[in-house]
TORKOL-4160 file (C-alpha; in steps of 0.2 Angstrom, whole numbers, padded with zeros to 4 digits, m for minus):
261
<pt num="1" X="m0141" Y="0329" Z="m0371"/>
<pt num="2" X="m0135" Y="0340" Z="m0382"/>
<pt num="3" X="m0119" Y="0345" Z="m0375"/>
<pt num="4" X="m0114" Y="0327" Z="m0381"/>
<pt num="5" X="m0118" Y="0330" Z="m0398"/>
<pt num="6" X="m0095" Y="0329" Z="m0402"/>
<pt num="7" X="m0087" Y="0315" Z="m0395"/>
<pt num="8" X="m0074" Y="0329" Z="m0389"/>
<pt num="9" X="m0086" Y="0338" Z="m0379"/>
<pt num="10" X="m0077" Y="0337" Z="m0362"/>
<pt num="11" X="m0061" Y="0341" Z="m0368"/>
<pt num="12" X="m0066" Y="0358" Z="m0378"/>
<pt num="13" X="m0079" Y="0363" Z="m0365"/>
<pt num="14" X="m0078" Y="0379" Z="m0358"/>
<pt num="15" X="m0076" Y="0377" Z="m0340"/>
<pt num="16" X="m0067" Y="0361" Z="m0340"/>
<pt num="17" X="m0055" Y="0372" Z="m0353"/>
<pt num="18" X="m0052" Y="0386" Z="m0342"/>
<pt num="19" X="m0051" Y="0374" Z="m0325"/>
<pt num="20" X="m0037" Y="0363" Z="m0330"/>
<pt num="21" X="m0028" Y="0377" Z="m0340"/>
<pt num="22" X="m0029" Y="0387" Z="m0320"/>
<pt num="23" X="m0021" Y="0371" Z="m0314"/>
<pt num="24" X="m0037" Y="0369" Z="m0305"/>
<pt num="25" X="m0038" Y="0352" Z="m0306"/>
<pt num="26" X="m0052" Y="0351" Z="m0291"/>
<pt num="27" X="m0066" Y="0362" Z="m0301"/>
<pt num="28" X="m0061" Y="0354" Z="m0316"/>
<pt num="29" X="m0065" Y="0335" Z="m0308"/>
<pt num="30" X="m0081" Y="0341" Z="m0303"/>
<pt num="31" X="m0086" Y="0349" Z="m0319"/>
<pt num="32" X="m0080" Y="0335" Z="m0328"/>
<pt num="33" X="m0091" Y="0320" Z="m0314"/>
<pt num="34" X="m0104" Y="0329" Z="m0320"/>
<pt num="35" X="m0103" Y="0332" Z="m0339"/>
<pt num="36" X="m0099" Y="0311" Z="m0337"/>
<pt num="37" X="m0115" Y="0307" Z="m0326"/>
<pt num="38" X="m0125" Y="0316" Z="m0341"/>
<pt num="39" X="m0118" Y="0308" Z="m0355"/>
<pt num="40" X="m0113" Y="0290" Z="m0347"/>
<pt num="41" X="m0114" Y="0275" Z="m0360"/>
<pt num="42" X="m0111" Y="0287" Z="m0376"/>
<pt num="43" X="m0094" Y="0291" Z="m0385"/>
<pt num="44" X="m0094" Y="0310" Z="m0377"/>
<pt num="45" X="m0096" Y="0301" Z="m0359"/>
<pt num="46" X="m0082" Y="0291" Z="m0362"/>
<pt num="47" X="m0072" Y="0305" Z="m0367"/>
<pt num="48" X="m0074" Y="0314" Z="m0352"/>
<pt num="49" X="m0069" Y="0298" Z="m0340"/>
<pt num="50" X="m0053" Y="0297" Z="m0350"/>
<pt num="51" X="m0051" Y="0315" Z="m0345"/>
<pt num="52" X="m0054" Y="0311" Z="m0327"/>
<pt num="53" X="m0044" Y="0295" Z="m0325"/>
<pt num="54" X="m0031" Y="0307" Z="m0332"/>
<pt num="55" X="m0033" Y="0319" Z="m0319"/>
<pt num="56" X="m0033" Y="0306" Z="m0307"/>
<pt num="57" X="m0015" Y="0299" Z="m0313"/>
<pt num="58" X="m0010" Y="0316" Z="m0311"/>
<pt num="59" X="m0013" Y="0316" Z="m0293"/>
<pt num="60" X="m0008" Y="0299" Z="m0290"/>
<pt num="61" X="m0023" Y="0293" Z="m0281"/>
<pt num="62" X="m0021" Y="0274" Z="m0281"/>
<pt num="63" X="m0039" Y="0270" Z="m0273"/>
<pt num="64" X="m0048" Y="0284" Z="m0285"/>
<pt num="65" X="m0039" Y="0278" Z="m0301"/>
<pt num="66" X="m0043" Y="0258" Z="m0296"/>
<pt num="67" X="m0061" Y="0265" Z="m0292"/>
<pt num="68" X="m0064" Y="0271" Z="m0308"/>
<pt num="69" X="m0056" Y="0260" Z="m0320"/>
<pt num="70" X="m0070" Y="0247" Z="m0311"/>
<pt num="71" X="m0082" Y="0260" Z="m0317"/>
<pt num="72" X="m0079" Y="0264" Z="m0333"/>
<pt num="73" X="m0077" Y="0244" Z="m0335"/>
<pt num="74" X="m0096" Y="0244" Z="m0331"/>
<pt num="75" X="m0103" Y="0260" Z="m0339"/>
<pt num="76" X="m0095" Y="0258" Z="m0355"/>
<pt num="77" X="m0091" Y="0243" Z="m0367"/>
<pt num="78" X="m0085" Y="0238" Z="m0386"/>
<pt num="79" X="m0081" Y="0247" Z="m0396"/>
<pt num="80" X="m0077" Y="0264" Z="m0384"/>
<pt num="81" X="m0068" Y="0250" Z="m0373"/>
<pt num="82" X="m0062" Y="0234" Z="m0375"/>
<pt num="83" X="m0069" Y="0219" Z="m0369"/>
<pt num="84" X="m0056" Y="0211" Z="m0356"/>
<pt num="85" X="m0047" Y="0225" Z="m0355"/>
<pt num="86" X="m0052" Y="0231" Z="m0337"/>
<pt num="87" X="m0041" Y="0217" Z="m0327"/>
<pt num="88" X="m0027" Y="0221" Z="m0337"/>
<pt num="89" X="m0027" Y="0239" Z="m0335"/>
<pt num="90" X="m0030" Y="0236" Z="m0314"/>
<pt num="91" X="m0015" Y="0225" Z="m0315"/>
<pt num="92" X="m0006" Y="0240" Z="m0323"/>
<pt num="93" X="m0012" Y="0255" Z="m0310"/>
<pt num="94" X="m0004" Y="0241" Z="m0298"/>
<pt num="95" X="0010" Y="0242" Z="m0306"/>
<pt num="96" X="0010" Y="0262" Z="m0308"/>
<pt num="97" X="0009" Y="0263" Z="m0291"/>
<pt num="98" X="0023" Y="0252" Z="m0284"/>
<pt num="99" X="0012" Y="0238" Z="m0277"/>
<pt num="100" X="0021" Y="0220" Z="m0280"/>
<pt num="101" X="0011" Y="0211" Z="m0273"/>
<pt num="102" X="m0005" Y="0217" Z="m0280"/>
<pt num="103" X="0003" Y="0215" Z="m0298"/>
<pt num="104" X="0006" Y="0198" Z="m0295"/>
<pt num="105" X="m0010" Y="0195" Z="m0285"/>
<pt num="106" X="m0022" Y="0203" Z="m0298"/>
<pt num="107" X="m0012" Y="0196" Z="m0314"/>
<pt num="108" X="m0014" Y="0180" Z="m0304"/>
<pt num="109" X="m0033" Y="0181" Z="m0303"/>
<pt num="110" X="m0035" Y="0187" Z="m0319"/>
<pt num="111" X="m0028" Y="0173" Z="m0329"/>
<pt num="112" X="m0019" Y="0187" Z="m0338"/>
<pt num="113" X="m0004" Y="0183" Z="m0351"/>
<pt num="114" X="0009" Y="0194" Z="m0359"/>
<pt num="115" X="0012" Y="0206" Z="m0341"/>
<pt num="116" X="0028" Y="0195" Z="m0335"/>
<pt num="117" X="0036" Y="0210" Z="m0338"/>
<pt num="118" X="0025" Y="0221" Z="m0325"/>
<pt num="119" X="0027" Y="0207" Z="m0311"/>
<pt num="120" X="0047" Y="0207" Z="m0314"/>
<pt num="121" X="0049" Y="0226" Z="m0314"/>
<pt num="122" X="0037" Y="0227" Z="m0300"/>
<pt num="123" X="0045" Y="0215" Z="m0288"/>
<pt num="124" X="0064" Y="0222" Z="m0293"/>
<pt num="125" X="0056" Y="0237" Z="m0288"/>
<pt num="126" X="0049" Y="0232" Z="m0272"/>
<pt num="127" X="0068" Y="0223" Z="m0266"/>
<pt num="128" X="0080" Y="0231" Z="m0278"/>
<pt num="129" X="0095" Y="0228" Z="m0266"/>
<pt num="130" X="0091" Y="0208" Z="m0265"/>
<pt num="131" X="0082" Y="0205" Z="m0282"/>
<pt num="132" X="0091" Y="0191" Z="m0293"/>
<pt num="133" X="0096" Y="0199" Z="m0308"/>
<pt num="134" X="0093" Y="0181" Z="m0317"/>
<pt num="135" X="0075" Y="0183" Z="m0313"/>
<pt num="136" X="0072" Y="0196" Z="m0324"/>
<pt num="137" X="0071" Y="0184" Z="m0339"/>
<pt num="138" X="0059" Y="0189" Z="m0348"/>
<pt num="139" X="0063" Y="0194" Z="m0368"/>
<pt num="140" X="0055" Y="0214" Z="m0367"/>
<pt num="141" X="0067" Y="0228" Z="m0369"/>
<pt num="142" X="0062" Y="0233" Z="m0352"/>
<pt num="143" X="0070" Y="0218" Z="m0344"/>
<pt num="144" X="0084" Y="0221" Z="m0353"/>
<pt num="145" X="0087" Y="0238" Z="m0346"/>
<pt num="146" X="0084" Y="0232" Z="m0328"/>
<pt num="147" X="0097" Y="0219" Z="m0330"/>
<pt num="148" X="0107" Y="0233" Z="m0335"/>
<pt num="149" X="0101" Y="0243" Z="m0319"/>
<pt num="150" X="0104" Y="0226" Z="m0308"/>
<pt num="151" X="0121" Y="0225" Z="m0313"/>
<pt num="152" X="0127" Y="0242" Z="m0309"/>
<pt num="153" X="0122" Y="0239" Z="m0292"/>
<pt num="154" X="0141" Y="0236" Z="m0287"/>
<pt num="155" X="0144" Y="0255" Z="m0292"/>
<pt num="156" X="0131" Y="0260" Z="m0277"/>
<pt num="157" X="0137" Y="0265" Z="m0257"/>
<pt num="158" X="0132" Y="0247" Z="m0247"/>
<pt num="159" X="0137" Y="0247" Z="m0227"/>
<pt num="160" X="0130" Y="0231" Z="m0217"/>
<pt num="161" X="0121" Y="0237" Z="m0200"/>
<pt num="162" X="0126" Y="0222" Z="m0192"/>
<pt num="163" X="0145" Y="0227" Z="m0195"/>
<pt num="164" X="0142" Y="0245" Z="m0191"/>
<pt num="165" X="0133" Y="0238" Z="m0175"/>
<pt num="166" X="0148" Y="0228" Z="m0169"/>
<pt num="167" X="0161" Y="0239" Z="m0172"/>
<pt num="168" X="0151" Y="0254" Z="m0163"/>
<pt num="169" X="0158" Y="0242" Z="m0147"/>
<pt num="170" X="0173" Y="0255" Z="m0151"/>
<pt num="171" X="0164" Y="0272" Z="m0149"/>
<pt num="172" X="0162" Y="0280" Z="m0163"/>
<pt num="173" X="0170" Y="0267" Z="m0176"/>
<pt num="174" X="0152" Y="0261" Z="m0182"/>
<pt num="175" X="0149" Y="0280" Z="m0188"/>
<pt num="176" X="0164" Y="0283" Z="m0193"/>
<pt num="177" X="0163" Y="0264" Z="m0207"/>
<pt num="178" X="0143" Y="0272" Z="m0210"/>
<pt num="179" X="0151" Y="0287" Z="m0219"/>
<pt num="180" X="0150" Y="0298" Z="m0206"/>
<pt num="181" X="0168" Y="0302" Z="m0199"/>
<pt num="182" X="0163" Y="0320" Z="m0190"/>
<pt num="183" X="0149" Y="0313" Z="m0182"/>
<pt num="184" X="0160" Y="0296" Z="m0175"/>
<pt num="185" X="0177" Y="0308" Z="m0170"/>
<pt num="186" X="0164" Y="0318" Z="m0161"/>
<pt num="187" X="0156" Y="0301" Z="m0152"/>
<pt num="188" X="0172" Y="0294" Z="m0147"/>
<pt num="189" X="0178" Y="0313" Z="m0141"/>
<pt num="190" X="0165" Y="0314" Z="m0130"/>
<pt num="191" X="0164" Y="0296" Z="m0124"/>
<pt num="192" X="0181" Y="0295" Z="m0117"/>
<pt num="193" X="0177" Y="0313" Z="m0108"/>
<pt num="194" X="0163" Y="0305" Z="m0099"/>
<pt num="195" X="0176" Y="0289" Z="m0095"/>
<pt num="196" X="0187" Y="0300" Z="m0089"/>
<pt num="197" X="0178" Y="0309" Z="m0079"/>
<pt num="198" X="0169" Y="0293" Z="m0073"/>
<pt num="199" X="0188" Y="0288" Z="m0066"/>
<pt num="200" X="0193" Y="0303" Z="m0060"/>
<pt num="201" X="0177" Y="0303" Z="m0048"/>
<pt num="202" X="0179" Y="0288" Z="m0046"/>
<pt num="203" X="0197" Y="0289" Z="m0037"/>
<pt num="204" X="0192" Y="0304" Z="m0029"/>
<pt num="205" X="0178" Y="0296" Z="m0021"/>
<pt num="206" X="0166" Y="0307" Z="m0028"/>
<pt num="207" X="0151" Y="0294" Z="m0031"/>
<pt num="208" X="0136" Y="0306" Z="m0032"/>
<pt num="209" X="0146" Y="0312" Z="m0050"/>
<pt num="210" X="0153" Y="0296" Z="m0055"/>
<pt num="211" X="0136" Y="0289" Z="m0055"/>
<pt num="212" X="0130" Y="0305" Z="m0064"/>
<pt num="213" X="0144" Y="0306" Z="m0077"/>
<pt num="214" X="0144" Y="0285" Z="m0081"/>
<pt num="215" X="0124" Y="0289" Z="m0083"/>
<pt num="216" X="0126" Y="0300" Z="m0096"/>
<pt num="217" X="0141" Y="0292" Z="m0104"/>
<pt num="218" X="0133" Y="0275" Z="m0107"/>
<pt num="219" X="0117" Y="0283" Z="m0113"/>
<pt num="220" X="0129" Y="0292" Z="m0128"/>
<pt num="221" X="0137" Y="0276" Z="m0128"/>
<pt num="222" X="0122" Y="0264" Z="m0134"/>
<pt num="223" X="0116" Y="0281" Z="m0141"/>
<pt num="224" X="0133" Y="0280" Z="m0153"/>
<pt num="225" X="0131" Y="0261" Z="m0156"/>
<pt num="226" X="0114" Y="0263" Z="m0163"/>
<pt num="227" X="0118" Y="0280" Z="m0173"/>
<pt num="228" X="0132" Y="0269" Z="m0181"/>
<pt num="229" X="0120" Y="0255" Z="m0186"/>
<pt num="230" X="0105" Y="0269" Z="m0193"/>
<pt num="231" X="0119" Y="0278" Z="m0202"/>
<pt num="232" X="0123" Y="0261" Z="m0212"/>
<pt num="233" X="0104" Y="0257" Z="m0214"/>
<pt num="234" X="0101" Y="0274" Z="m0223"/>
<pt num="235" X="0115" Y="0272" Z="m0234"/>
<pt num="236" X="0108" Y="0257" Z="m0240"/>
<pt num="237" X="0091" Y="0266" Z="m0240"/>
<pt num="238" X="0098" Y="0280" Z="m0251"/>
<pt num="239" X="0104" Y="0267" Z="m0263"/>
<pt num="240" X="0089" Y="0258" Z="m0265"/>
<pt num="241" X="0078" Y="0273" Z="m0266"/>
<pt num="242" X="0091" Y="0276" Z="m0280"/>
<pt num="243" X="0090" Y="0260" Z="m0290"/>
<pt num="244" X="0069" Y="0262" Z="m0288"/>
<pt num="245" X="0069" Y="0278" Z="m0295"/>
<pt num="246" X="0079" Y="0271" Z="m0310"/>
<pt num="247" X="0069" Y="0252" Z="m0312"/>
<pt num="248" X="0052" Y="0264" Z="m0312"/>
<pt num="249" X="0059" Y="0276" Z="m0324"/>
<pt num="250" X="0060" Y="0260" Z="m0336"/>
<pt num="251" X="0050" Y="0266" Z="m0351"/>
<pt num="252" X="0035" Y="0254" Z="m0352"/>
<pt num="253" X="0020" Y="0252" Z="m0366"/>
<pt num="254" X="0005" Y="0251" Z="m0355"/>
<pt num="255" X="m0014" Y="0251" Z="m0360"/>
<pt num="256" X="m0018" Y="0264" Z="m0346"/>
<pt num="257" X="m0008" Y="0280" Z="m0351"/>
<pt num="258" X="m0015" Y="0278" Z="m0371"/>
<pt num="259" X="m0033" Y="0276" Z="m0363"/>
<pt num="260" X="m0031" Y="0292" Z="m0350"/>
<pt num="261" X="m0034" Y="0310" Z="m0356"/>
């Protein structure tokens, strides 16, 4: 056990050293499983799981980072780490990864006090479009800043499928209220060509094209009323992407990114 002799021994060994300064995060993670196995329960064990949960937040494995804040809560205790402090800290990897309901559930479970702000961020984040801006009233900074967020939703592009649906009646006029005016003059160019080819084989008793050419027209027909009605839903995609990216980017204390390495 003497490569555990400094509580720093992962972090200044050799290998682990030249893996993670390689961007080689894999070899790194093994050396690292192992250097842990050897010194588990000891200061210089602990130091390399910090190290690893850090390379696990990195990658953004939801499932490895819960699996291992479980394990650490059982290999190592006070004083390395705080008694109680594993249900707040799988509360927050919840959080970390955009899981609402998991947040809630687990906070929930736990008994656990003083994470209102976690639940409120997470579930704006999970409907930012339709979240009550009243609900975030909690008294952090944080919830300040995504009342802030919540308001300047009115400065964000909204279209309503439904309407865009109804007004693709009129070929092309859904695409063109979804922002997309190119795509909807096209639409309704091309519609009334089949229409009017439709008629025309139609009064020259052509049937064997009219059928062929209303075919393809009402196939672009529906085909427009529903492009109308995507186009709208992706704007309002796009929008909530935006206000996500912005309620996540809210700067929050949590116990997990001063315990990973």
């Amino acid at each position: 056990m003497g490569s555990f002799r400094s509580a720093r021994a992962c972090g200044d060994d050799p290998l682990v050293r030249e893996f993670l300064g390689s961007g080689d995060d894999f070899r790194a993670l093994s050396v690292l499983r192992q250097r842990e196995l050897e010194g588990r329960g000891t200061p210089a064990g602990f130091e390399c799981a910090r190290l690893i949960l850090g390379a696990y937040l990195r990658h953004g494995e939801f499932d490895l980072v819960d699996d291992w804040v479980v394990r650490m809560g059982q290999s190592y205790g006070p004083p390395l780490l705080t008694a109680g402090l594993v249900p707040r800290l799988r509360v927050e990897v919840a959080y970390l990864f955009g899981n609402a309901g998991e947040v809630q559930r687990r906070a929930a479970e736990g008994g656990l006090t003083g994470l209102e702000r976690l639940t409120i961020l997470s579930r704006a984040a999970d409907r930012p479009l339709s979240f009550d801006a009243s609900d975030a009233s909690c008294d952090s900074p944080a919830c300040a800043q995504l009342r802030r967020i919540l308001d300047d939703r009115s400065s964000l592009p909204h279209k309503s499928p439904g309407l865009a649906l109804a007004l693709g009646v009129v070929p092309g006029l859904g695409q063109v209220y979804a922002g997309r005016p190119l795509a909807g003059l096209g639409s309704f160019l091309l519609n009334g060509f089949l229409i009017g080819t439709t008629a025309f084989a139609v009064h020259r008793r052509e049937y064997a094209l009219a059928v062929l050419s209303g075919g393809v027209g009402l196939a672009f027909y529906t085909g427009g009323i529903y492009a109308g009605f995507e186009a709208a839903t992706r704007v309002n995609e796009h929008s909530a992407e935006e206000l996500r990216a912005r309620i996540r980017a809210v700067p929050v204390d949590l116990a997990i990114s001063a315990l990973a390495q």
